[in-house]
C-alpha positions in Angstrom: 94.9 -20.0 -26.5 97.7 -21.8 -24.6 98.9 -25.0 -26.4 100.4 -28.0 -25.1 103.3 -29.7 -27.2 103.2 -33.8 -27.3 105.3 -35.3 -25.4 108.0 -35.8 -28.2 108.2 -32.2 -29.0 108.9 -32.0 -24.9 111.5 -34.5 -25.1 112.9 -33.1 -28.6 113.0 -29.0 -26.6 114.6 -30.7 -23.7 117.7 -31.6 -25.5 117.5 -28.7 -27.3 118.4 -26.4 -24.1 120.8 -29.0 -22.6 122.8 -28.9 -25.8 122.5 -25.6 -26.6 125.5 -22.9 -26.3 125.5 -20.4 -23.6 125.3 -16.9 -24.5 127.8 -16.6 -27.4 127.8 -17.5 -31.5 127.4 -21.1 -31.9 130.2 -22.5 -33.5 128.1 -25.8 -34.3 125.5 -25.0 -37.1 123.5 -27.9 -35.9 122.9 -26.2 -32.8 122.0 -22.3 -33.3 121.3 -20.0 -30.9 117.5 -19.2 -30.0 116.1 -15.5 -30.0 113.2 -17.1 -28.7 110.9 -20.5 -28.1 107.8 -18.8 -26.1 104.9 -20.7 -26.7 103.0 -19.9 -30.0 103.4 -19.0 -33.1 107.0 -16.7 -33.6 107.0 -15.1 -37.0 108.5 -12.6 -39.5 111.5 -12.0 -38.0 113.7 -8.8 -38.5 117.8 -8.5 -38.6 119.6 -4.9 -38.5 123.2 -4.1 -37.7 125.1 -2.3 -34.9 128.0 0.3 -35.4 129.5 -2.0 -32.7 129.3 -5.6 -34.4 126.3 -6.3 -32.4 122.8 -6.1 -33.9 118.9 -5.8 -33.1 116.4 -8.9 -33.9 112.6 -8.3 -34.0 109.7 -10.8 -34.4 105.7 -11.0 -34.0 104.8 -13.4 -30.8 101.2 -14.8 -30.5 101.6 -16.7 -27.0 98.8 -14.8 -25.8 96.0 -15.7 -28.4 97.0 -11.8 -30.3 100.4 -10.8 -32.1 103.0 -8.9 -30.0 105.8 -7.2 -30.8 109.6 -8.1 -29.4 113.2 -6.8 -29.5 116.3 -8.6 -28.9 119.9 -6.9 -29.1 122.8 -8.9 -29.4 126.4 -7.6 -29.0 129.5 -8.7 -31.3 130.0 -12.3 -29.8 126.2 -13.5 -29.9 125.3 -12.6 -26.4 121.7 -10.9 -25.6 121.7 -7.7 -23.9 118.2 -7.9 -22.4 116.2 -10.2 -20.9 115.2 -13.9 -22.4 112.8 -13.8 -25.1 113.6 -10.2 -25.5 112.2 -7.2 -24.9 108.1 -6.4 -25.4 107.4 -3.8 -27.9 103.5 -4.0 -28.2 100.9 -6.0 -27.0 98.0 -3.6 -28.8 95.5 -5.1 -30.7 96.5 -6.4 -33.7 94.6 -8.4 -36.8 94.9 -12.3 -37.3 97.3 -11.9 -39.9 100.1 -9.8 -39.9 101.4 -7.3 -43.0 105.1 -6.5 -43.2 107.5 -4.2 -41.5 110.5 -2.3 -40.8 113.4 -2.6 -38.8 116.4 -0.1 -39.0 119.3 1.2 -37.2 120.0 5.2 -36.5 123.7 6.6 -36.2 123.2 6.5 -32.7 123.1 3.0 -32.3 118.7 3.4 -31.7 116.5 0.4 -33.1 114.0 2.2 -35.7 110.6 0.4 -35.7 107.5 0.8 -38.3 104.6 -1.7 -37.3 101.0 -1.4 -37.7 98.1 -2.5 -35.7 94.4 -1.8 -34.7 94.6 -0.6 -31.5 92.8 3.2 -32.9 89.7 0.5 -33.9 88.9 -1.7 -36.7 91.3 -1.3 -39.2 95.4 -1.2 -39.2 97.1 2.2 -38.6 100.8 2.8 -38.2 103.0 3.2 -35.5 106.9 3.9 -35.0 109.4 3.3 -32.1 112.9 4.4 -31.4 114.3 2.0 -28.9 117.9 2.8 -27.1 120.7 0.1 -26.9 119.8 0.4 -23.1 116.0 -0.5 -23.7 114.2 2.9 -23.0 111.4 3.6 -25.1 112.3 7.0 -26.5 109.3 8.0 -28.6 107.2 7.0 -25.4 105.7 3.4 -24.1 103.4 3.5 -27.3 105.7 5.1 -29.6 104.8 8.0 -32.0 101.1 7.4 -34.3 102.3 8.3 -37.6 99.0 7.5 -38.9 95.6 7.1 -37.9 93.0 7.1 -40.5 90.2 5.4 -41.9 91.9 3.3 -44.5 93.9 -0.1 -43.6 97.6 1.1 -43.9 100.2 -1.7 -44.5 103.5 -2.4 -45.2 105.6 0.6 -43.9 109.2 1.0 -44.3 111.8 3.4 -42.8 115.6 4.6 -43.5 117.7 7.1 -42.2 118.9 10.1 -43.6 122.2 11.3 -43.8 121.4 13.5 -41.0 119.8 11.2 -38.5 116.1 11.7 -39.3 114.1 9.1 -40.5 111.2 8.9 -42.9 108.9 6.5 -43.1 106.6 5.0 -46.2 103.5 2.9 -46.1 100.4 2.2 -48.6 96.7 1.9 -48.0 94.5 0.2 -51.0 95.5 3.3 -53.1 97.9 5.5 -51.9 101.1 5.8 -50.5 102.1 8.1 -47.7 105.3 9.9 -46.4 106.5 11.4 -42.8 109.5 12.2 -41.6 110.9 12.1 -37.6 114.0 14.0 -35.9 115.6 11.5 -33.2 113.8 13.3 -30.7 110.1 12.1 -32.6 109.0 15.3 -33.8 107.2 15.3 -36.9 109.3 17.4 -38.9 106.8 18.3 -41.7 103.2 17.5 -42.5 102.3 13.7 -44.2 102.9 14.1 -47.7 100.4 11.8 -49.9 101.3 10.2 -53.0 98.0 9.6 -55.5 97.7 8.6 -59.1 94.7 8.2 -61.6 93.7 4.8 -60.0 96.8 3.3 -57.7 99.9 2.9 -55.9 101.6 0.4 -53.9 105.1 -1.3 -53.2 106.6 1.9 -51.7 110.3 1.4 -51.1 112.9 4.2 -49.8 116.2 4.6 -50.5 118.3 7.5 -48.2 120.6 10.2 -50.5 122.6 13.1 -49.7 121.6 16.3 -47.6 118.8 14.4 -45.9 117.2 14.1 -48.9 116.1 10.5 -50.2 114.4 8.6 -53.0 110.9 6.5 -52.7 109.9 4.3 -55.6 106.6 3.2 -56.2 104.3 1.0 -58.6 101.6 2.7 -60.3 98.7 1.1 -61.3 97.8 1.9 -64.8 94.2 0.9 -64.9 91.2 0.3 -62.2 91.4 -3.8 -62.5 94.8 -6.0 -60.6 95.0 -7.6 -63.6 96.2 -3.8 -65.4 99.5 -3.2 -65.7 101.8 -1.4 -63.1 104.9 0.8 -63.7 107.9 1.3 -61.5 108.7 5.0 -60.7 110.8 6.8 -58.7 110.8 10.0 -57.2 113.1 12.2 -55.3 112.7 14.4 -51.9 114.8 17.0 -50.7 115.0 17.9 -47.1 111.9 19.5 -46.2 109.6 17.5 -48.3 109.9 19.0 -51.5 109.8 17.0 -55.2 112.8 17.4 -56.6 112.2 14.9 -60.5 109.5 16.3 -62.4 106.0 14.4 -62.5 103.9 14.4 -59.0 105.0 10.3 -59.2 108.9 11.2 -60.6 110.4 9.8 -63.5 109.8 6.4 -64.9 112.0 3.3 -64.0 110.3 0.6 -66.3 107.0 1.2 -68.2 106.7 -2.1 -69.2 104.4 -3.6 -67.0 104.5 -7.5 -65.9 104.6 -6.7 -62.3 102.3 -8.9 -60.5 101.0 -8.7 -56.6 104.2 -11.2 -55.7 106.6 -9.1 -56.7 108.4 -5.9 -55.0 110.8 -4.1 -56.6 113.4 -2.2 -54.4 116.0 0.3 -54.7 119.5 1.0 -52.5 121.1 4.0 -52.7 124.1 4.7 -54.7 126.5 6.8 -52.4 126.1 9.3 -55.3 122.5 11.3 -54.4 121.1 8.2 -56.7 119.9 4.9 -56.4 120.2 1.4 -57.9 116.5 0.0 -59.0 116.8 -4.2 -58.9 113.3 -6.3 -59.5 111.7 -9.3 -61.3 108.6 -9.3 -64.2 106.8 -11.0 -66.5 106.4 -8.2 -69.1 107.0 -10.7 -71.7 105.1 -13.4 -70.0 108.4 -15.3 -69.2 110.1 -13.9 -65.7 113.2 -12.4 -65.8 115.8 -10.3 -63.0 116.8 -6.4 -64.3 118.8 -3.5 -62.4 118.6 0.1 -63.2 121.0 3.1 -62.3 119.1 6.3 -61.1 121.0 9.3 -61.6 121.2 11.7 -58.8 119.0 13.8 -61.7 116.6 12.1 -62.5 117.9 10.3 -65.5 118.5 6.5 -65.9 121.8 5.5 -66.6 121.5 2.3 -67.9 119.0 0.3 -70.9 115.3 1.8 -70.9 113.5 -0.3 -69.2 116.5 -2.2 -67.0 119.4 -4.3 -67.8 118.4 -8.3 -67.6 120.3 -10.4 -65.8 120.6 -13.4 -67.9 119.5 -13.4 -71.6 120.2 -17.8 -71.5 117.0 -19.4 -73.2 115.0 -21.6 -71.4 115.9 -19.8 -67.8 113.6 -18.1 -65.1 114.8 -15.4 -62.8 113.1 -14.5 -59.6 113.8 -12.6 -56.5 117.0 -10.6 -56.6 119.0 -9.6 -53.7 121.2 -6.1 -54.4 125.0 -5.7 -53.5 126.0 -2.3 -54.4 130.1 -1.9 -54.4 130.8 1.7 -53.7 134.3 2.0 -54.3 133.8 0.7 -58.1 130.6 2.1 -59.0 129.7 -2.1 -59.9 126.3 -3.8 -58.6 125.7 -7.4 -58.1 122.6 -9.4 -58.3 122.1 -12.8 -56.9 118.9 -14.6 -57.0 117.3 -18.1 -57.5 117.5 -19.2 -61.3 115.3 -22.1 -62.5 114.8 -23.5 -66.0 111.2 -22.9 -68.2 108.7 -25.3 -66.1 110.4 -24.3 -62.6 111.3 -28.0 -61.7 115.2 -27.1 -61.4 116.0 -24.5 -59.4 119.6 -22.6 -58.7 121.4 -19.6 -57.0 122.9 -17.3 -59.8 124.3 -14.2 -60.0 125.2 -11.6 -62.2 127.6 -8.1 -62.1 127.3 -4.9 -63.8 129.9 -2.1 -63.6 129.1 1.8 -63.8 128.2 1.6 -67.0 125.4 -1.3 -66.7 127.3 -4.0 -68.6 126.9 -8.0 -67.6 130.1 -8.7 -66.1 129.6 -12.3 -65.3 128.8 -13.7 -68.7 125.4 -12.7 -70.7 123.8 -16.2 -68.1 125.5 -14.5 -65.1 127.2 -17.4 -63.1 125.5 -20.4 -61.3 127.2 -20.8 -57.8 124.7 -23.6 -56.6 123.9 -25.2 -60.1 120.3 -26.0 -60.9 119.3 -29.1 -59.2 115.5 -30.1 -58.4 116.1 -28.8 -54.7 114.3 -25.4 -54.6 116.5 -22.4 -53.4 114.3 -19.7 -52.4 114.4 -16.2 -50.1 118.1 -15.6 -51.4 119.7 -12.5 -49.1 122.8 -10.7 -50.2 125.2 -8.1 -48.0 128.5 -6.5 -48.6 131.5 -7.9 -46.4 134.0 -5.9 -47.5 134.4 -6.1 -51.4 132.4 -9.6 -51.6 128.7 -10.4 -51.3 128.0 -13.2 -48.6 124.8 -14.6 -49.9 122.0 -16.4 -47.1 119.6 -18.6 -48.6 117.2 -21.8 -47.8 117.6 -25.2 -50.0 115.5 -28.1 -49.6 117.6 -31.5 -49.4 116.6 -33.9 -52.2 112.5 -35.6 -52.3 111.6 -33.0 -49.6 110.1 -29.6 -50.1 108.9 -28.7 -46.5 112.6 -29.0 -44.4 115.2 -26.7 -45.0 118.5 -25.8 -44.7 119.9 -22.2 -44.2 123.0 -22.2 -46.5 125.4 -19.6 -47.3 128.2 -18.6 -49.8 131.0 -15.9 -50.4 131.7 -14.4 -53.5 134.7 -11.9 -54.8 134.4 -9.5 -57.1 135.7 -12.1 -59.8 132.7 -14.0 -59.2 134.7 -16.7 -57.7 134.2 -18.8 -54.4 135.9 -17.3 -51.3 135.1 -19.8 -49.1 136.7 -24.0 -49.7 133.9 -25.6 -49.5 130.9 -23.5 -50.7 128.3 -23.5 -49.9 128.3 -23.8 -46.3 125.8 -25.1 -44.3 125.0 -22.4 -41.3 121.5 -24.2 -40.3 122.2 -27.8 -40.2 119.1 -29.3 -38.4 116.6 -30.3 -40.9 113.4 -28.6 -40.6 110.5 -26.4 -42.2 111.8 -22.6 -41.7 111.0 -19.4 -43.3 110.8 -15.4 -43.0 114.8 -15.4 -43.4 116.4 -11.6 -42.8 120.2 -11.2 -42.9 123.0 -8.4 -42.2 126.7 -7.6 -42.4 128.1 -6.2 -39.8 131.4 -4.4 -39.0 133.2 -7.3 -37.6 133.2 -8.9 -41.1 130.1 -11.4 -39.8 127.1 -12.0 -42.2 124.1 -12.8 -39.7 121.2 -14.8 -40.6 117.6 -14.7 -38.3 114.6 -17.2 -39.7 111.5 -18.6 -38.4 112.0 -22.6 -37.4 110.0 -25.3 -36.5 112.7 -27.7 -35.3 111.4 -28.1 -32.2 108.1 -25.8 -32.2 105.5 -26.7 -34.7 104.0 -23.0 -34.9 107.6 -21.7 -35.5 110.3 -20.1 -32.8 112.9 -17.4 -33.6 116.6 -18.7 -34.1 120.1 -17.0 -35.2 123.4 -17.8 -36.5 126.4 -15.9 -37.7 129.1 -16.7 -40.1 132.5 -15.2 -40.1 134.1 -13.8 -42.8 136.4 -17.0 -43.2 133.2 -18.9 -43.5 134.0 -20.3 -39.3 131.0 -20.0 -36.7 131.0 -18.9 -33.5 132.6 -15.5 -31.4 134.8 -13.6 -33.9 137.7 -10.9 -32.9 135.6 -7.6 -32.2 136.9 -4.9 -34.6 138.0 -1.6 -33.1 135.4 0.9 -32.2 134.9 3.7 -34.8 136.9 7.1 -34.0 136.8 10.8 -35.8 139.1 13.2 -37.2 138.9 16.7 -35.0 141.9 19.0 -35.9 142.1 20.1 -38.5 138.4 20.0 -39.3 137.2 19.5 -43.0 138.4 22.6 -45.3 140.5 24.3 -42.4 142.8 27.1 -44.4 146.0 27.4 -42.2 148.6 29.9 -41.9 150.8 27.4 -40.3 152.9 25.1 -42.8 153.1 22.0 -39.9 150.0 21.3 -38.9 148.9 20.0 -35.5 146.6 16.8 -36.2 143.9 15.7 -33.6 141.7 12.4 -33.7 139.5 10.7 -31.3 140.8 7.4 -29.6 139.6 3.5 -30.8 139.5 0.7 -28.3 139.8 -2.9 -28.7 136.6 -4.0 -27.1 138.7 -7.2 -25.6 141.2 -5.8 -22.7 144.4 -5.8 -22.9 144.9 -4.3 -26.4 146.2 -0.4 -26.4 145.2 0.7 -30.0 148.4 2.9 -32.0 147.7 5.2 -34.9 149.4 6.0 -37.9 149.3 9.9 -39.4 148.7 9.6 -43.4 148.5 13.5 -45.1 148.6 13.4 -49.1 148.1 16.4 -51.9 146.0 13.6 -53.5 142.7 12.0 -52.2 143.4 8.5 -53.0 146.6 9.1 -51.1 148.7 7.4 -53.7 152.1 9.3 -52.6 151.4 9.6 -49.0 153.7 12.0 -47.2 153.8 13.0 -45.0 153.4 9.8 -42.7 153.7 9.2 -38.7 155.6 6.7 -37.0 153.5 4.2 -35.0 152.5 6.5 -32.2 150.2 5.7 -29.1 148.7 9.5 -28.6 145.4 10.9 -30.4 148.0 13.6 -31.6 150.7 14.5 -33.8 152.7 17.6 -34.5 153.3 17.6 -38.6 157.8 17.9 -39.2 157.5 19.0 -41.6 157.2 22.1 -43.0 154.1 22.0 -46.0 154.4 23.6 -49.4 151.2 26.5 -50.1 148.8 23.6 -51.5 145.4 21.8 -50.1 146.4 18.3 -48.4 143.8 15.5 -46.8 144.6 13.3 -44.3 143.4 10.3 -42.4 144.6 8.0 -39.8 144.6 4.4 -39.4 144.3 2.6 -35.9 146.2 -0.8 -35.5 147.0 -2.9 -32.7 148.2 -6.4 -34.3 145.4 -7.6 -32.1 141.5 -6.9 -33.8 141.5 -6.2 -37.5 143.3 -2.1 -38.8 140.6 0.5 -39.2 140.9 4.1 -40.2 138.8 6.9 -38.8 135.4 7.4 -40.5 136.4 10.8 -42.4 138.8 12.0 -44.8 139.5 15.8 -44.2 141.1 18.5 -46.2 142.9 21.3 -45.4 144.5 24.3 -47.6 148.0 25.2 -46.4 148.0 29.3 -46.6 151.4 30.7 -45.2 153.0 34.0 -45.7 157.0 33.2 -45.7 158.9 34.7 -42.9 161.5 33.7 -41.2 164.9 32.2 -42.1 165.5 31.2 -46.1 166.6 28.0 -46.2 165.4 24.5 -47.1 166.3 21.5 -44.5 169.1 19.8 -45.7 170.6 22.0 -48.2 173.9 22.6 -46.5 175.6 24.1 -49.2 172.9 26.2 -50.2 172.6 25.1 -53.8 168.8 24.0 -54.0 167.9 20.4 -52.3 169.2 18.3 -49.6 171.3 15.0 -51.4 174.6 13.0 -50.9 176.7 16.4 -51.3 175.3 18.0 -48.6 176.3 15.8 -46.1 180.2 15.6 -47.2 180.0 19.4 -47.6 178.4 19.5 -43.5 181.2 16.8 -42.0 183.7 19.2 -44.2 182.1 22.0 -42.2 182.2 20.3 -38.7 186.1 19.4 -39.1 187.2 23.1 -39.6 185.6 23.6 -43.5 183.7 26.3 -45.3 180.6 27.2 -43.5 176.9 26.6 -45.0 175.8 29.8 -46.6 172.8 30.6 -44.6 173.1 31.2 -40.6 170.2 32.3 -39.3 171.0 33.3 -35.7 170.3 36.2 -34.1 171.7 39.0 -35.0 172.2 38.0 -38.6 169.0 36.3 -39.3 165.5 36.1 -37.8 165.9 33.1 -35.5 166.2 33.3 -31.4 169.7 30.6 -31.8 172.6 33.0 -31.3 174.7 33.3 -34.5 175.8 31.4 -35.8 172.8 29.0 -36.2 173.4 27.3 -40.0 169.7 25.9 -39.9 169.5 24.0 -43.3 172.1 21.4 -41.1 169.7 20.8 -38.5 167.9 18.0 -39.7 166.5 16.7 -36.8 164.9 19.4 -35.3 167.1 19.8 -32.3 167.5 23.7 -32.8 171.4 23.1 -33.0 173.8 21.4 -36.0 176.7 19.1 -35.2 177.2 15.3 -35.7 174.0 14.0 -34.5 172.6 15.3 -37.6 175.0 14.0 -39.9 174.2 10.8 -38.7 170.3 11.1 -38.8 170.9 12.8 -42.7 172.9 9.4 -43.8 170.5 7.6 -41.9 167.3 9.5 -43.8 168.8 8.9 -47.4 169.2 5.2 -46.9 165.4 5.3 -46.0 165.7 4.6 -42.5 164.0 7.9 -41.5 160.8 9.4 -43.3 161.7 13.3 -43.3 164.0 15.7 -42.9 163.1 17.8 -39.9 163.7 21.6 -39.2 164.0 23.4 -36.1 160.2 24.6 -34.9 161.4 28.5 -33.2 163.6 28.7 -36.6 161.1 27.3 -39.3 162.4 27.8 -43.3 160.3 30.3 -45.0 160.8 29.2 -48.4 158.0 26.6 -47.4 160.3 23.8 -49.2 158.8 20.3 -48.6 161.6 18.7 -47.3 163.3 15.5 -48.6 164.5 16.1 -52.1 166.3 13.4 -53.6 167.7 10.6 -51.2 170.8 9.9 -53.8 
């Protein structure tokens, strides 16, 4: 049914698009940018990110009396990539009401879509797509039917493994189901079902190493929806197999209080586990928990989950999961209101590995309790913080909205002066918020708003990571080690590195590299290290000791923010000495290059003793004609005289990072050079 808006809303729409901004990030939060204002009701929208900065937005549309599917992609700086109103998905039959779905992002940059619909017949079945950044369609026009039964399926949701495949989960009125997709869309085994004595539902996924992952599940514990329902968890290798004992895996909380409004979720751990965050009433109050899942099976934490706040008199509801990988810590933040639910506030609270409140036993209110409700709180890593999306009603009104956001450290502290900030200025009824981080340090917010629109349009906004609007500096493109791959054994004690190049996606901006190689993987003692160089290669000077190194490489270019590569690699150094017996810089032949060695070499050069170990041919190994007193040349020229007195005085005040060798005459001692610089 078409619908005509009163001339006020006409009016209102009209200065909408003459004061709207143009195909970038709004930098005025009074004025965001619209996905799309078709006519009818816009709903449920979707937010994932792109490797690129950029990310994919998806909504329901029902301008043409049924719900249709759309896609938009916007790059880095806010600007869509396809057509206005975005790209059309599906237009199959679909119900009157709509269940949820998923949206997700592969490796290669593809749009992963679960939906269901009734186009098979009379009740919902579901449906995937994998949509390119360019727009093709590359399960097909209708995608791939990943079921069609005679049940109502609902709710799916999808991940990607760490290989690129994704699996898919959905429920039908008592079971849960499980398929999983290569890139290409072929089914890769057969459905799996998940049953139990009388139910399941709230399937959630969770993706872990060797493209294996983890689905959780409630599981009904008696015929009635007033019975209680247990959180479980179980975990999948590869090709489908149960890995935890128990056809429904090992039990997360068995202590019931989970009612139909509430949907636990898990996020993996980085670790071949995952962290377990929800809300219940199992002691008729409601209250926030977290548990660890071991990569085993086991739970790390309390029996039953850790609570976020143990404060008297306070209600937690809702949480949204930060997990911080490099720490093993997790944060919570969710909305926090007293007994009767007539204040209402955005807390948070922190474990670390261990599963211990780190913010206080009553976590830490960042927007205190006030009568405003705060509700649909989303959380994201930027960088070590959690930027934190939520809607607030301004006092005496509990339709209109604001879209709020705040930045939190690791502390629990404020990053941004003020917070909150306001990223939705314009007062008005909105809903179905969805949020990402991206790469380019932006947290990115999409919601359903009736500003303008009384049955809802799509809008969007970004916030930077200094808590500014509009276009941001695009970070440099991601890039890959090469040479030496991961676990190389060498015979050669200076390695040759290789990476792939980054580019600053603005013009103008040639990307440098730095070469960082350390016998430690947190590359504490780094060395050694390149000079700023502009190539995608470097030849190692120096010659490595028998030991296993890693090394990584940063990209820089003063202009977009430093990134490294995406790997660390190691390599095992596995050399058979030959060659000339020397080590660079010991002139006098005594054990390591210091002070001493350069008087005894300018003693040498003005008619001295000579250095103890010539290496030329005939005497030693080395193709320089005798003599060749190779410990002298320090900077690799293949011949010793002043030069390198002045590069050795120059190296032990710290103006040069090694001591160099000459590469046809390399020592075969395999000495590290440097030594002492005193």
């Amino acid at each position: 049914m078409s619908k005509v808006l009163p001339k006020s809303a006409i009016l209102v729409l009209l200065l909408a698009v003459i004061n709207a901004p143009l195909a970038q990030w709004p930098s005025d939060p009074a004025q965001n940018l619209i996905v799309s204002n078709m006519s009818g009701e816009e709903t449920i929208s979707k937010i994932a990110p792109m490797s690129d900065g950029g990310c994919y937005v998806s909504w329901w549309n029902n301008t043409a009396g049924m719900y249709w599917f759309y896609l938009q992609r916007y790059d880095a700086t806010g600007i869509a990539q396809w057509a206005d109103d975005g790209l059309l998905i599906s237009n199959h039959a679909q119900d009157t009401w709509l269940t949820d779905y998923d949206l997700a992002v592969d490796s290669a940059d593809h749009a992963i879509i679960a939906i269901n619909d009734l186009r098979a017949g009379g009740d919902w079945d579901i449906y995937a797509y994998r949509i390119s950044p360019t727009g093709t369609f590359v399960w097909g026009a209708n995608g791939v039917t990943v079921c069609d039964n005679g049940a109502a399926d609902y709710t799916p949701r999808a991940i990607v493994t760490s290989t690129g495949n994704i699996v898919i989960t959905w429920q039908d009125d008592t079971n849960i189901y499980v398929c999983k997709y290569s890139p290409d869309g072929l089914e890769l085994w057969p459905m799996i079902t998940m049953s139990a004595t009388y139910a399941l539902s709230i399937p959630s996924l969770a993706a872990v190493e060797s493209d294996g992952f983890i689905l959780q599940m409630l599981v009904a514990q008696g015929p009635n929806y007033y019975n209680p329902k247990h959180l479980y968890a179980q975990k999948f290798d590869s090709a489908g197999i149960m890995i935890w004992p128990g056809s429904n895996g090992v039990v997360v909380q068995n202590a019931g209080g989970f009612g139909p409004q509430m949907r636990p979720d898990i996020e993996s751990d980085g670790a071949g586990g995952a962290y377990s965050f929800w809300y219940d009433s199992r002691s008729t109050v409601l209250h926030a928990f977290a548990q660890h899942i071991l990569s085993a099976g086991s739970m790390a934490w309390t029996a039953n989950g850790v609570v976020v706040s143990t404060t008297a008199g306070h209600l937690q509801m809702s949480p949204a999961c930060v997990p911080i990988p490099s720490t093993g810590d997790l944060t919570l933040f969710y909305e926090n209101t007293n007994s009767d639910q007539t204040m209402s506030g955005l807390y948070g609270q922190k474990f670390n590995s261990a599963g211990v409140r780190q913010w206080g036993n009553g976590g830490i209110a960042f927007v205190p309790l006030t009568e405003e409700p705060k509700m649909l709180v989303r959380a994201n890593r930027v960088e070590n913080d959690a930027v934190v999306t939520y809607l607030e009603n301004p006092p005496g009104n509990f339709v209109m909205d604001y879209l709020m956001a705040i930045r939190v450290d690791g502390l629990g502290s404020h990053v941004w002066d003020p917070s909150p900030v306001t990223m939705a200025s314009t007062l008005s009824d909105k809903g179905y918020h969805s949020a990402c981080a991206t790469v380019a340090g932006q947290a990115i917010a999409a919601w359903q708003d009736k500003r303008v629109d009384p049955d809802g349009d799509i809008y969007l906004q970004n916030i930077n990571a200094d808590g500014t609007f509009g276009p941001t500096i695009l970070p440099l493109t991601a890039f890959d080690l090469l040479s030496p791959p991961d676990g190389a054994e060498l015979d050669s004690c200076s390695p040759y590195f290789i990476w792939s190049s980054s580019t600053d996606p603005t013009p103008g901006y040639p990307v440098s590299y730095q070469v960082f190689v350390d016998s430690m993987s947190d590359f504490s003692n780094p060395f050694p290290v390149s000079d700023t160089i502009s190539d995608t290669a470097w030849a190692c000077p120096a010659c490595l000791l028998n030991n296993t190194y890693y090394w990584k490489v940063a990209a820089f270019n003063g202009h977009a923010p430093d990134r490294f590569c995406n790997q660390i690699f190691e390599f095992t150094i596995h050399q058979t000495p030959s060659g000339c017996v020397y080590i660079p810089g010991d002139i006098n032949g005594v054990g390591g290059p210091n002070g001493i060695d350069v008087t005894y070499g300018v003693s040498f050069l003005k008619g001295g003793n000579a250095p103890p170990a010539d290496c030329g041919t005939p005497v030693g190994p080395c193709p320089q004609n005798s003599p060749f007193y190779a410990a002298g040349d320090v900077n690799g020229s293949c011949s010793f005289n002043g030069i390198d007195i002045t590069y050795f005085v120059a190296y032990l005040k710290g103006l040069q990072p090694a001591l160099l060798f000459c590469p046809t005459c390399p020592p075969a001692q395999q000495a590290k050079p440097g030594g002492s610089r005193t």
